[in-house]
N, C-alpha and C positions, 0 to 999 in steps of 0.2 A: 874676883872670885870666879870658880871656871867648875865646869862640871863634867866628868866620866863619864856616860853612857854605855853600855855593850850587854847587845843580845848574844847571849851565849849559841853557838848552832849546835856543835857535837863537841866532845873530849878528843884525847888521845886514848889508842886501842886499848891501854891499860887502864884508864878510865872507865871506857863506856864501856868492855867485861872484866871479867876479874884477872888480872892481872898474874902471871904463873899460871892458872889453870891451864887444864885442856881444853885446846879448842875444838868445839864441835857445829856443825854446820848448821844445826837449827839453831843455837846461839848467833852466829851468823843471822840466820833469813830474819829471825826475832830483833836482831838490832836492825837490822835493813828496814819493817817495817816499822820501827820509833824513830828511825831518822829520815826516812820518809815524810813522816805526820809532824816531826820536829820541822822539819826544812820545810813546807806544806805553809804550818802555821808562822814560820819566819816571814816567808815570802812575800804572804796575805797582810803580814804587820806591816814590810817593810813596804809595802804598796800605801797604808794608809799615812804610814810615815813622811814618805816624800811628797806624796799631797799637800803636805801640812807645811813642807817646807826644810824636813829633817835631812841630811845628805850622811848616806853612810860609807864606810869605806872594811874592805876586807884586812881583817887581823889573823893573828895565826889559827886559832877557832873559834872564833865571833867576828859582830860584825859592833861597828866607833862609832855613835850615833853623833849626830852635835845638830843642834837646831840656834839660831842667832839670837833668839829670844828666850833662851834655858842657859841660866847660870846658876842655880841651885840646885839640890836633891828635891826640895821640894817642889818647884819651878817643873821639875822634871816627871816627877809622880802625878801633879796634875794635869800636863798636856799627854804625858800618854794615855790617864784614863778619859780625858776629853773625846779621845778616837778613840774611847771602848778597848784600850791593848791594858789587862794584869802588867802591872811593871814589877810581878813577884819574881819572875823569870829572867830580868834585866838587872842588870849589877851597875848601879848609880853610888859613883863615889866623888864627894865635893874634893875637889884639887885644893889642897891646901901651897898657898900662898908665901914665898920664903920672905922674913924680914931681914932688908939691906944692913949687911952690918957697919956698925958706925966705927972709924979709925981714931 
C-alpha cells in the first residue's frame, strides 16, 4: 500500500479567475495577493515538512509529498497534524494496489 500526497499551490489561469470573463487588473493584483499568502503558507509548511523528514518534488501545480514512514491516508493526516499543518488543503489519496492476474 503506498500513499498520494500533494499540496496544491495555485490553478491554471481559468481556474484561479473565471474563466471567458474580462480580464481586469484588479482581478489581477487581487489574485497576486492570494497567491502570495498561498505560496507564503506552502513555504512555511514545506519547511516543517522536510524537518520531519518529508521530500517534495515540483508537479505541474502542486507540490508530491512522500515521507518513508507514510503509507496510508490516515498515517498521512496524522503526521501532518503532528507539525500543526490542516491537511484540508492537501489532497491525500491511497494508491490502490493492482491484483496479478492468474493465467
Amino acid at each position: 500500500m503506498g500513499v498520494t500526497v500533494c499540496l496544491p499551490l495555485f490553478g491554471n489561469p481559468g481556474h484561479e479567475l473565471e474563466e471567458g470573463a474580462k480580464a481586469t487588473s484588479q482581478e489581477l493584483r487581487t489574485l497576486a495577493v492570494a497567491l502570495r499568502d498561498r505560496l507564503v503558507q506552502a513555504a512555511d509548511a514545506l519547511d516543517r515538512l522536510t524537518a520531519d523528514g518529508w521530500t517534495a518534488q515540483v508537479a505541474m501545480f502542486d507540490l508530491i509529498l512522500a515521507h518513508p514512514q507514510v503509507a496510508t491516508k490516515e498515517q498521512a493526516v496524522q503526521r501532518l497534524q503532528s507539525l500543526g499543518i490542516d491537511p484540508e488543503p492537501y489532497l491525500i489519496i491511497e494508491d490502490v494496489e493492482e491484483e496479478e492476474e492468474i493465467a
